[in-house]
N, C-alpha and C positions, 0 to 999 in steps of 0.2 A: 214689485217688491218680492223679494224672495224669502220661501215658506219660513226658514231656516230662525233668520231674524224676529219672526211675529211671535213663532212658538215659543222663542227665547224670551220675547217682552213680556208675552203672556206669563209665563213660568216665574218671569221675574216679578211681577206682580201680582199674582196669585202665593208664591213664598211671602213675600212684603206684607200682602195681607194677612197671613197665615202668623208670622212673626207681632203683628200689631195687637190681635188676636189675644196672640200668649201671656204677653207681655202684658197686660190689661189685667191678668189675672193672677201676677206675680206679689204676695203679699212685700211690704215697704223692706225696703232691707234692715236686716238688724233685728225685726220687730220677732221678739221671739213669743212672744203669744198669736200668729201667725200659724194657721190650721198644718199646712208643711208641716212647721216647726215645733208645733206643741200635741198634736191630735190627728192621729188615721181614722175616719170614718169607716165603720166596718158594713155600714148598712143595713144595723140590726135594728129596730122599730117594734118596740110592744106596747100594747095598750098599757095607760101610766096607771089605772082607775085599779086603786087598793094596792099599788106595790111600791109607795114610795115610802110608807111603814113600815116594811119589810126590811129597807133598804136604811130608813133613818135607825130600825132595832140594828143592822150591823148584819143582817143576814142577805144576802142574795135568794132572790124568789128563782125554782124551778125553770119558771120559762125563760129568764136569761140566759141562765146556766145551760141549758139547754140548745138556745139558738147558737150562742157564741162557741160551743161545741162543734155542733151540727158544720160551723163553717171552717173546720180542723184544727179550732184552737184545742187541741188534746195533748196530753203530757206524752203521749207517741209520737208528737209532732214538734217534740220542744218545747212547748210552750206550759206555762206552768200551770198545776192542776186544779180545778175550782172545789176541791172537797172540803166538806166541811171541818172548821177548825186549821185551816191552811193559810186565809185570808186574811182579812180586814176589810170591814169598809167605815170610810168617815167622810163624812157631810161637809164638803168644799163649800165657802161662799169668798166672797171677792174676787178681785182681778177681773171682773166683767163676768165671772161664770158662774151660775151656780149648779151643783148637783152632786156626785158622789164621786170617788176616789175609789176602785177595788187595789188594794194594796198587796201585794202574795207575799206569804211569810220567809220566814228566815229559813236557809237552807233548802230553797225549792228550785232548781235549777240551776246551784253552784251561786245564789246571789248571797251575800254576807248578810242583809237586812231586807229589811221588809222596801219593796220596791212599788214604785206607783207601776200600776200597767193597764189597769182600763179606766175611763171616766164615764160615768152612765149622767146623760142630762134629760133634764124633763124640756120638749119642745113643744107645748100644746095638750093633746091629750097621750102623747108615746113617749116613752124613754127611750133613747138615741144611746148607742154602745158604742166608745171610741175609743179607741187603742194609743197609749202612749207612745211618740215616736222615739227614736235613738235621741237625736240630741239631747230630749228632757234627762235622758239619765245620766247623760256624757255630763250635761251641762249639771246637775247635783250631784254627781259622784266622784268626776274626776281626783280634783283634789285631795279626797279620803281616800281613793282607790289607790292612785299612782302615786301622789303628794307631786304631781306637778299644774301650778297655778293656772296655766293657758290652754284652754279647752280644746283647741285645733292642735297644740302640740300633741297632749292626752289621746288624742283620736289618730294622728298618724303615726308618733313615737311606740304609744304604748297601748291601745287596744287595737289596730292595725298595723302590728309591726312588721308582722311579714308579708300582708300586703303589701305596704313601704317597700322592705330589704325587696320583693321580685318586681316593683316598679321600677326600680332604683338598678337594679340588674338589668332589665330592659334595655332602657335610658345609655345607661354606661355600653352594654355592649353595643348598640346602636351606632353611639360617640367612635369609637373604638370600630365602628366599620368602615361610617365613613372618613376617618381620619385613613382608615388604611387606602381605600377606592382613591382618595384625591393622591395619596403620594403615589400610587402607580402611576395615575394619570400625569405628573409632571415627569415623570422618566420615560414618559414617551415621546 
């Protein structure tokens, strides 16, 4: 048998595996409480012991503030400022989760309202720091933002629009190439 072929089955069953893998680990479709879809782990872990009162008075304790800095969430970085009086925090419970909500206020980054953007959960003895992803905002803002009802329109219409228009450019000059390349080819 020749090399050629084995490497090939090989390859092809090592990708298969690789694909089974992935796929195993794809939350259900649709489910938007789904880590993707609802929460970025940022991988920040502090000891929980005496800061979850900090957190239920509405204040952020130092060492949060600190760590989730530390890993360039800074307002030189775009991202919105954790000073005091800029904030919110309020005490999530249901939906399967509990823990806090840091909310960043009005007018911090061109947002209209106070916006969710981190979740801190108690896992044990650490509060866990998680970062709101896009959809959650797409998915409660759209409507008020843009006043259009469908959430995938919202996101390619009107807060990627001109992503869209240079995809859409692409595409069409593409079309528009090889429509040109096949009519040479039949005048030959």
């Amino acid at each position: 048998m020749k090399l050629l072929p084995i490497v090939a089955l090989i390859s092809v069953i090592l990708l298969g595996s690789l694909f089974v893998y992935v796929v195993e680990d794809v939350p259900a479709f649709g489910d938007p409480y789904s880590p993707p879809n609802r929460y970025i782990n940022l991988s920040i872990g502090i000891d929980a012991e005496g800061l979850e009162s900090s957190l239920d008075a509405g204040v952020l304790p130092a060492e949060l503030r600190t760590k989730i800095e530390e890993i360039g969430y800074t307002k030189e970085n775009a991202f919105p400022s954790l000073e005091e009086g800029k904030y919110e925090i309020e005490r999530k419970e249901g939906e399967g989760e509990e823990g806090w909500d840091v909310l960043i206020m009005k007018e911090e980054l061109y947002y209209p309202g106070l916006e969710k953007f981190y979740f801190i959960k108690e896992d044990g003895e650490k509060l866990w720091v998680y970062r709101y992803s896009i959809p959650v905002r797409w998915q409660e803002k759209c409507e008020e933002e843009m006043t259009t009802p469908n959430m995938v329109t919202a996101g390619l219409a009107d807060y990627r629009g001109y992503d869209t228009l240079g995809e859409t450019a692409v595409i069409y000059t593409a079309a528009v190439s090889v429509i040109l390349l096949l009519r040479r080819r039949g005048k030959l």
